[in-house]
N, C-alpha and C positions, 0 to 999 in steps of 0.2 A: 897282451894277447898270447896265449898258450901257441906252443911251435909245433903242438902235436898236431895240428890242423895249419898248413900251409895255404897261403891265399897270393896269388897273382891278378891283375885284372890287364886285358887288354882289346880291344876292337870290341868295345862292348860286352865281354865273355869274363865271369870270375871263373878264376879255376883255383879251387878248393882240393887239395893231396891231405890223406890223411897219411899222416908223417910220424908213423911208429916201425917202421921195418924190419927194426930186428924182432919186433915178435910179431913180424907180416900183418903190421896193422892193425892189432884186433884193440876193439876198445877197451878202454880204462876210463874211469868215471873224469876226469880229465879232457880227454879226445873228444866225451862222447859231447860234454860242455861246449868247450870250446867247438867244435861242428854247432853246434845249435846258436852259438853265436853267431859265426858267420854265416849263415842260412840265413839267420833275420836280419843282419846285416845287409846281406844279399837284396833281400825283399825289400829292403826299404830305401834303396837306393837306386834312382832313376837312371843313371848313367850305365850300370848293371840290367842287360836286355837276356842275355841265358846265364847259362850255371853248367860247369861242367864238375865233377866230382871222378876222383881218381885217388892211386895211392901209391907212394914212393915205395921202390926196389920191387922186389918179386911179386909181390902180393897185392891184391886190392884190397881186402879186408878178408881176414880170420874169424871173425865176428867177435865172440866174447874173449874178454882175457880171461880166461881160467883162473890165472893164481889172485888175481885182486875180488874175486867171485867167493874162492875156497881159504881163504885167508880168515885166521882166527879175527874175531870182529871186524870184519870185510862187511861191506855191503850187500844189501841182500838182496834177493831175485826179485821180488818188489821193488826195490827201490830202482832195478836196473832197469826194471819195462818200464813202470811208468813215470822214470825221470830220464831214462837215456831215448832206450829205441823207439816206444809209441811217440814220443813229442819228436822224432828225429822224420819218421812216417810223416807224419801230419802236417809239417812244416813241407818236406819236400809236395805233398799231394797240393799244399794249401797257397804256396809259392804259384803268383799269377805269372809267374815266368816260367820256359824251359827248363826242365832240370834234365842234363845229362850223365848217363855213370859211363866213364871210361875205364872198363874192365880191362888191365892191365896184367893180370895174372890170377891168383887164385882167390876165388870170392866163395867162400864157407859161413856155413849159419844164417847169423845177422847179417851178416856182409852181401851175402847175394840177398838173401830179401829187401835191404837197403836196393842194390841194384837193381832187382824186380822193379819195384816202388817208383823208380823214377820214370821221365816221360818216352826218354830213347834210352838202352843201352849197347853200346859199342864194345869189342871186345877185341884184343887179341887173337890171332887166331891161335896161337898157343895158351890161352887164359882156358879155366875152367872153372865149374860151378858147383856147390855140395850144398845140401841141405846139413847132413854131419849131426844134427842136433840127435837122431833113434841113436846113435854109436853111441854115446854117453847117459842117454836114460831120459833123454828130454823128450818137448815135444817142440814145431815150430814157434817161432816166435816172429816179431819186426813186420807182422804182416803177410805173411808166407802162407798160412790156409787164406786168406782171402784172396793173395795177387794172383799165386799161383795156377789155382783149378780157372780162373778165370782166364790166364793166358794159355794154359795147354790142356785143360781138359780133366774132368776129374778122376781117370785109372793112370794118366803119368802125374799128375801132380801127388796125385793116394803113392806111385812108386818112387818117386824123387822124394817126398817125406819119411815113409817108410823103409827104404832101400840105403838112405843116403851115399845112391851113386854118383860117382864123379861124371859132368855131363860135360862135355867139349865146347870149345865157342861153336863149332861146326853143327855140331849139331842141337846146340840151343837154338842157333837160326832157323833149322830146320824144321825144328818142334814147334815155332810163332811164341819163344823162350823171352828172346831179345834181338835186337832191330839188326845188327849186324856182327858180323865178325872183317876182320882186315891181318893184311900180314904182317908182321909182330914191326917189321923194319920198315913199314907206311902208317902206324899205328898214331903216332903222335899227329902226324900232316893229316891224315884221314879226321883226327879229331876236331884240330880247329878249324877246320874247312866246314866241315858239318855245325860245329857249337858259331863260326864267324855268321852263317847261311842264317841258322835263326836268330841272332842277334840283330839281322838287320832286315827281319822281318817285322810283321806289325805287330808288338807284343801284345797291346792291349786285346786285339782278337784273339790271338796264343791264349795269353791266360783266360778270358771267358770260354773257350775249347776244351783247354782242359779244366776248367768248372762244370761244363756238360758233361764232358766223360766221366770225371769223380760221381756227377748226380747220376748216368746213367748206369752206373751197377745197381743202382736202389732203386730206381724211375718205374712207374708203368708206364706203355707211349704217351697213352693222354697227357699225363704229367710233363712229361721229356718234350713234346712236341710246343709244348704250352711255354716250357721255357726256353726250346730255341727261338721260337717268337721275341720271347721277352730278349732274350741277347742280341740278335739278330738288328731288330730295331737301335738296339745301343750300339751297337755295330757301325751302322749305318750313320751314325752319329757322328763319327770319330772323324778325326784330320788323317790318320791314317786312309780310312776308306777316300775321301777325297782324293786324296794322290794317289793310290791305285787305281782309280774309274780316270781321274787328267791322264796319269801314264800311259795306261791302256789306248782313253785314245788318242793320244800325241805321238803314239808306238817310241814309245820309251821304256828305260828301265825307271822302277817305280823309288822313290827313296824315303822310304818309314822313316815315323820317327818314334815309333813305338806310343802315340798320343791319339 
């Protein structure tokens, strides 16, 4: 397994660092592999209940590596989208588990729309966010017009596209950007208190949750309401729901087992 992607697991929580730092992480056809192995890895491992997603030293991610991009017979912008970052998108949306991004410092490009993408993002409070792609002549990519206008709105997402300004953890939160920001020296404890919380909740409702939200950007109600029915009943199903209704009423704390 490539070391470009570091993987840990503990209390039910993989943590996945994209481990390229000296060039602050930014993918290489390499990294962007190996991530996608561990992600399906991730998925298909039951002992595995969230996913946390971070990146060694300064940086979260940079997003593209430039020089393996502009490199005489390099690989091409085709082959980047739809062999790196749209299957890296759809894996993290399609993963029936947590995925969290521990924004650790600066997420450019690809990089923050990866973090966009996922289900919570956490950040630094010194971390910050660039879209970066108008500064070189591009346009978004990794998902970025779609996650985007959807979480902030479409005249800051049309400016954070267009502008590519540096936005702060502070005020990403502010914006409804991403889920939190923490102080840079609470940062690590903040994360696995939050990624340990949902690991030892009930996944299998987690992931049917976020199955509803993926369908509800596209849903009309009808549609949307018809398949919280449908899940809701599978729900109800589950051994999980059981020991949440016994806990409840035994006044207990309830003890998932993600089934």
């Amino acid at each position: 397994m490539s070391e470009t992607v570091q993987f840990k697991q503990e209390n039910g929580v993989a943590i996945l660092t994209l481990n390229r730092p000296k060039a602050f992480n930014s993918f290489n056809r390499e990294m962007a592999f190996a991530l996608l192995e561990r992600l399906d890895a991730c998925a298909k491992d039951e002992t595995i209940r969230a996913i946390v997603l971070t990146g060694e030293g300064r940086a979260f991610c940079a997003g593209q590596d430039l020089k393996e991009a502009t490199e005489d017979n390099g690989i091409s912008f085709e082959m980047i989208l739809n062999e790196h970052y749209n299957p890296i998108i759809k894996a993290i949306r399609t993963i029936k588990k947590p995925v969290l991004a521990a924004v650790n410092g600066v997420a450019a490009g690809a990089g923050a729309n990866i973090a966009f993408a996922c289900d919570m993002t956490i950040a630094k409070k010194s971390a910050s966010f660039t879209q970066a792609f108008s500064k070189i002549g591009l346009v978004p990519d990794s998902g970025g017009t779609f996650f985007l206008p959807r979480l902030v709105g479409m005249q800051r997402a049309t400016a954070m596209m267009m502008l590519s300004n540096k936005i702060t953890a502070q005020g990403a939160v502010e914006m409804g950007l991403i889920y939190q920001y923490v102080e840079d020296e609470q940062f690590e404890e903040q994360v696995m208190n939050l990624a340990t919380s949902l690991a030892k909740m009930p996944t299998k409702a987690l992931g049917m949750t976020k199955e509803l939200i993926n369908a509800g950007m596209q849903n009309d109600l009808d549609s949307q309401l018809e398949m919280e029915g449908k899940y809701q009943i599978e729900a109800s199903r589950s051994a999980d729901y059981e020991e949440g209704v016994n806990a409840f009423l035994e006044k207990r704390k309830p003890e998932f087992k993600g089934k």
